[in-house]
N, C-alpha and C positions, 0 to 999 in steps of 0.2 A: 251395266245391263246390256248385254247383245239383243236386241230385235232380230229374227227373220221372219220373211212372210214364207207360208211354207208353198205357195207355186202363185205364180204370174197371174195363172187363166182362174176364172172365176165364175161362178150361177150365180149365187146370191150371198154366198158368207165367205169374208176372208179370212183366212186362219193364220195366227203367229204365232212362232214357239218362242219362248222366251228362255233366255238362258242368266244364270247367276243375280243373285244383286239383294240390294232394298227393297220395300216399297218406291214405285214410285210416279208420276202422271205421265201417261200416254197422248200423244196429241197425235192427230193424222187429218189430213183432207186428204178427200177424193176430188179431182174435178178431170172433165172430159178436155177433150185436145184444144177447144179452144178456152180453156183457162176457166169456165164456169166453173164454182165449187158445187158441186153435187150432193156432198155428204160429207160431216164431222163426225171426230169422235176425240171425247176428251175422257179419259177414266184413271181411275186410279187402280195400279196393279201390285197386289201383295206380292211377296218376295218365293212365295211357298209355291205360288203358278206359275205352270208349263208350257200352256197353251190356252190363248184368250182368243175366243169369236168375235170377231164385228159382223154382225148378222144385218138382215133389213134393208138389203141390197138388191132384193129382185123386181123393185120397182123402175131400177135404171137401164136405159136402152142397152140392148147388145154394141158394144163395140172399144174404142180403146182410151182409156183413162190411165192418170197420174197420181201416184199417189204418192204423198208428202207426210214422212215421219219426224216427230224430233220430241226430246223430252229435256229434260234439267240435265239427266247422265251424258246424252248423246250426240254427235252433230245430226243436224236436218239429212235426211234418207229422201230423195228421190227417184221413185222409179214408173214403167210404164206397164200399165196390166190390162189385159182383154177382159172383157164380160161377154162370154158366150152362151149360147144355150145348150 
């Protein structure tokens, strides 16, 4: 299963296209630059979807956060994303 997020910058939902595969569980932290986790998300994702929302995001201050993917298929995905307005 390929993850991508499909852009860095963000308001309150991050979108990921998902390409090929199984079912199978998604794992992600968000946390800001000094290492707080801000926000989880653990789901399971059928083989048949293209594009899954993590929504419920517009609670978190504007500015720049990490976010941490990995699941059973994949190695851990680190990267750095803005939350703007």
């Amino acid at each position: 299963m390929l993850i991508k997020l499909r852009s860095q910058i963000f308001i309150d939902t991050l979108i990921f296209e998902l390409h090929e595969g199984a079912d199978f569980t998604l794992n992600a932290i968000l946390s800001d630059e000094e290492g707080n986790i801000c926000n989880r998300l653990q789901t399971t994702v059928p083989d048949n979807r293209k594009i899954y929302y993590w929504g419920g995001l517009n609670d978190l201050p504007y500015g720049v956060y990490v976010l941490e993917m990995f699941s059973d298929e994949m190695k851990k995905v680190k990267m750095n994303l803005v939350k703007r307005i």
